[in-house]
C-alpha positions as CSV (number, residue, x, y, z in Angstrom):
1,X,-35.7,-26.4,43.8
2,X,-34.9,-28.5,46.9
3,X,-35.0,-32.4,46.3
4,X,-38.0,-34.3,48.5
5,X,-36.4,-36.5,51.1
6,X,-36.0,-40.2,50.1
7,X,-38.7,-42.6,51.6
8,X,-37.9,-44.4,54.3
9,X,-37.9,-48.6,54.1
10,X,-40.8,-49.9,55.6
11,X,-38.4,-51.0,58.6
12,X,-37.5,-47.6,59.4
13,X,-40.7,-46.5,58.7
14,X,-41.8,-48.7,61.0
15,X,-39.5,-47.5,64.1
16,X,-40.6,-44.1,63.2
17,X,-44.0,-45.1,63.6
18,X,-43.2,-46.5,66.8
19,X,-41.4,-43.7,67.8
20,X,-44.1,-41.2,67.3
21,X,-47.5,-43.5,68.5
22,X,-44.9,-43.9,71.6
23,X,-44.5,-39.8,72.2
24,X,-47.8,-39.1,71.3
25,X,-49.0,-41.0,74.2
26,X,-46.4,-39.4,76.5
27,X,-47.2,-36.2,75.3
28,X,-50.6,-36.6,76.2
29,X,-49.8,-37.3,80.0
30,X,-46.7,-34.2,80.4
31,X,-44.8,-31.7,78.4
32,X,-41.6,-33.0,76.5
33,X,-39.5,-31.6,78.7
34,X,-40.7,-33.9,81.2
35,X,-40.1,-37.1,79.3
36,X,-36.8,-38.9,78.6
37,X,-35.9,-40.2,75.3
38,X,-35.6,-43.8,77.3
39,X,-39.0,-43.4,78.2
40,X,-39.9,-43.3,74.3
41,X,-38.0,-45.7,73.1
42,X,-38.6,-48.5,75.8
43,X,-42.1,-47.6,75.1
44,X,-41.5,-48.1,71.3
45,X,-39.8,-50.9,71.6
46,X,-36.8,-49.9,69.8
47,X,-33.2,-49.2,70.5
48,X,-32.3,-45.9,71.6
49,X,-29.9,-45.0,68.8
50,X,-33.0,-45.8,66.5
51,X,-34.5,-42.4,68.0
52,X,-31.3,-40.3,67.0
53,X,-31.4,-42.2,63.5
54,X,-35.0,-39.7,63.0
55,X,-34.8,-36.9,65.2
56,X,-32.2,-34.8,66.4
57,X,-33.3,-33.8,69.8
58,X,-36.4,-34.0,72.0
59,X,-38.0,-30.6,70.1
60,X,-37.2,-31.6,67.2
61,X,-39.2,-35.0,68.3
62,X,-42.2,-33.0,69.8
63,X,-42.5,-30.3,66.6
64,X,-43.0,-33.7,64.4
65,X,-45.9,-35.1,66.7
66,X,-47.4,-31.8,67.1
67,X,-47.2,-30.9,63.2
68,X,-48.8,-34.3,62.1
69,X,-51.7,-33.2,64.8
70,X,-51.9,-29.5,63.5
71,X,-51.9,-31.0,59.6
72,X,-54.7,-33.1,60.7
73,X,-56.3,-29.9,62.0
74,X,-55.5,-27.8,58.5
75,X,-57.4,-30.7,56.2
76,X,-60.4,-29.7,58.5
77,X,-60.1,-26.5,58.3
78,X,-59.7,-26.3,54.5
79,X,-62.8,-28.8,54.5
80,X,-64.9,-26.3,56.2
81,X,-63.8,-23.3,54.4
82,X,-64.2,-24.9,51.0
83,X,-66.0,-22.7,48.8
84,X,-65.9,-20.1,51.6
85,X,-64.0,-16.9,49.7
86,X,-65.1,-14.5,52.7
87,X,-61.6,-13.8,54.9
88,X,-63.5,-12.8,57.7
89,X,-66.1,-16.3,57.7
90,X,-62.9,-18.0,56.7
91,X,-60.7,-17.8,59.7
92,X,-64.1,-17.7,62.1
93,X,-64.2,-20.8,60.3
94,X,-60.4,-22.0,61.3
95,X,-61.4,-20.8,65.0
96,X,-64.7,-23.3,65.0
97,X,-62.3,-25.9,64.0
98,X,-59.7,-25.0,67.1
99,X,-62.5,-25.1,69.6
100,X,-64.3,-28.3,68.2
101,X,-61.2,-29.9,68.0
102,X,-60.5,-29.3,71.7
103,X,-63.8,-30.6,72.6
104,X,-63.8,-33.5,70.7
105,X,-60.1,-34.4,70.5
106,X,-58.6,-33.2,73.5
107,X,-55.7,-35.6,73.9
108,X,-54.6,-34.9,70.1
109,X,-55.3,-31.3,71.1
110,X,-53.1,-31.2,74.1
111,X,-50.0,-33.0,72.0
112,X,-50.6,-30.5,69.3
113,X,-49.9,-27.7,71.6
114,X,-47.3,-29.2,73.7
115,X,-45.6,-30.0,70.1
116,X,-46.4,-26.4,68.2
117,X,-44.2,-23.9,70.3
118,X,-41.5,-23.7,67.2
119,X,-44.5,-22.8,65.0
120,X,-45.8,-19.5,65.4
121,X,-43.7,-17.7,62.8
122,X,-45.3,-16.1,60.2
123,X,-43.8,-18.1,57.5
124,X,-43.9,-21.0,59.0
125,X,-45.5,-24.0,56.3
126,X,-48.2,-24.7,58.8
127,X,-49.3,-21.1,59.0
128,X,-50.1,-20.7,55.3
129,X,-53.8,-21.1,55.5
130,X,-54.0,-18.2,58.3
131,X,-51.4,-16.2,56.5
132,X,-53.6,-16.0,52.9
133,X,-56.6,-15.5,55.2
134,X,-55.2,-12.5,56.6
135,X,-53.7,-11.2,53.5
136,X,-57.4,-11.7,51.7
137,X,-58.6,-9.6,55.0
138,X,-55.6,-6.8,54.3
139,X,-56.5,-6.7,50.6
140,X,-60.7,-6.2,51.1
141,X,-59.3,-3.3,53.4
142,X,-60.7,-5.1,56.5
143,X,-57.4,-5.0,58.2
144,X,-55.7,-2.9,59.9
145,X,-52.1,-1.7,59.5
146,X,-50.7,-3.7,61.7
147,X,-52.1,-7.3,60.6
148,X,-49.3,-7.2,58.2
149,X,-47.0,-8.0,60.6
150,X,-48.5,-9.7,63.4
151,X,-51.6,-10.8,62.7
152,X,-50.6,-14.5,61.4
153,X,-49.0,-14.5,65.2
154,X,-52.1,-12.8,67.0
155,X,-54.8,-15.1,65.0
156,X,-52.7,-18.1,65.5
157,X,-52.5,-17.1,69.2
158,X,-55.8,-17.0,69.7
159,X,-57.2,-20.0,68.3
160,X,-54.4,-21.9,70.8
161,X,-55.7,-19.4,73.7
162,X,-59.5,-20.7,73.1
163,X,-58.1,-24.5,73.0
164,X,-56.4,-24.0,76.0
165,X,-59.2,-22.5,77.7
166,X,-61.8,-25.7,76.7
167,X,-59.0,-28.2,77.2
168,X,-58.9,-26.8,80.7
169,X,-62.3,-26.1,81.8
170,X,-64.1,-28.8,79.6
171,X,-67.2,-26.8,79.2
172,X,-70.5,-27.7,77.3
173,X,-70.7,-27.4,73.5
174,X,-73.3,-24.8,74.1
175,X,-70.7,-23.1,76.8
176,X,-67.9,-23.7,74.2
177,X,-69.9,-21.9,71.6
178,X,-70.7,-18.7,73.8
179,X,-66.3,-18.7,74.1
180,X,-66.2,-18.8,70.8
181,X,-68.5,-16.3,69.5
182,X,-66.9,-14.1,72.3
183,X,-63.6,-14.8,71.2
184,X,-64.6,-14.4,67.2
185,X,-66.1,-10.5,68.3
186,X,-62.9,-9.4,70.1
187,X,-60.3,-11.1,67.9
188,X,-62.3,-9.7,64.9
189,X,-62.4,-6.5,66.2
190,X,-58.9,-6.7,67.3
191,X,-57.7,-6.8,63.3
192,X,-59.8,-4.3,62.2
193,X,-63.3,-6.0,61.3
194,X,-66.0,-3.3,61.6
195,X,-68.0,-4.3,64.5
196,X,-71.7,-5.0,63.1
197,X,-69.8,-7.7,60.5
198,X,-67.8,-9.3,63.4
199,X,-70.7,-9.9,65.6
200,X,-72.5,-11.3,62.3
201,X,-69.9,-13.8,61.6
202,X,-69.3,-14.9,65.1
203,X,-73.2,-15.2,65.9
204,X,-73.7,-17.6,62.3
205,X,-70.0,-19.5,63.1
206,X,-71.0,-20.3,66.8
207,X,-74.2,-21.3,65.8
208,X,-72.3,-24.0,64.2
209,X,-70.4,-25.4,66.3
């Protein structure tokens, strides 16, 4: 069993605080790529070995913002889907989340997806909610074949494809919900959801919204 990582003093807490309020607002204005670790750490208000002393390299840096985001996301997600032993309602549920999120939190929704592209593997900790969702949908026999493989990746691309798409084109709530029950049908479908339940679910989850 692996040992947890010692906690950090609260001075180097501290810088790594600094560290990550300081890319999260540069992440908000441009992708990583686009931002120099001086940039970060004059912002901070730290030295720059400071940043090498937490992170490795500027990914490394930009997984850690957008995985604090995305964990955010998850305790919704599981707050919404408490009590909720459906699979199908369940991840409708996750997408609701996605696309509220995006409305409401578009700055933290941006950063999350500029920080996430090391995160769509299947095994992947952050994935484990969509992962048991989709084996619960395999294991009612609502799945098909395929979901076993790629449907952590497919769901998981979705929900960011939908975020994307608000973030973008900041529609209405009553817009975003028409996206969303569209998506919901098609990426229902897509698994292996009979139709008539699909529509059901996505009709009740973008009522919602």
């Amino acid at each position: 069993m692996a040992s947890r990582p010692e906690p950090l003093n609260p001075r180097a807490a501290r810088t790594r605080a600094a560290l990550l309020a300081a890319g999260f607002e540069l992440m908000a204005e441009r992708p990583i790529d686009a931002i120099a670790i001086d940039e970060v750490v004059a912002r901070a208000g730290v030295a720059k070995g400071s940043f090498f002393n937490h992170f490795t390299d500027k990914p490394g840096f930009a997984h850690a913002i957008g995985a604090a985001v995305r964990a955010e996301v998850e305790e919704r997600v599981g707050a919404i889907n408490q009590g909720v032993t459906d699979p199908v309602a369940r991840l409708a549920g996750g997408m609701r989340v996605a696309v509220d999120f995006a409305l409401t939190e578009r700055d933290r929704a941006i950063v999350m997806l500029r920080g996430l592209e090391l995160s769509t593997g299947q095994s992947h900790e952050l994935n484990r909610g969509i992962r048991a969702d989709i084996q619960r949908l395999i294991d009612a026999g609502l799945a098909r074949a395929e979901a076993a493989g790629s449907g952590v990746r497919y769901w998981l691309g979705l929900c960011q494809i939908v975020q994307l798409n608000v973030i973008e084109r900041r529609p209405t709530r009553a817009d975003a919900a028409g996206r969303l029950r569209e998506m919901l049908v098609l990426g229902l479908t897509g698994l292996g959801v009979p139709e008539p339940r699909a529509r059901a679910v996505a009709e009740a989850t973008a009522r919602a919204l």
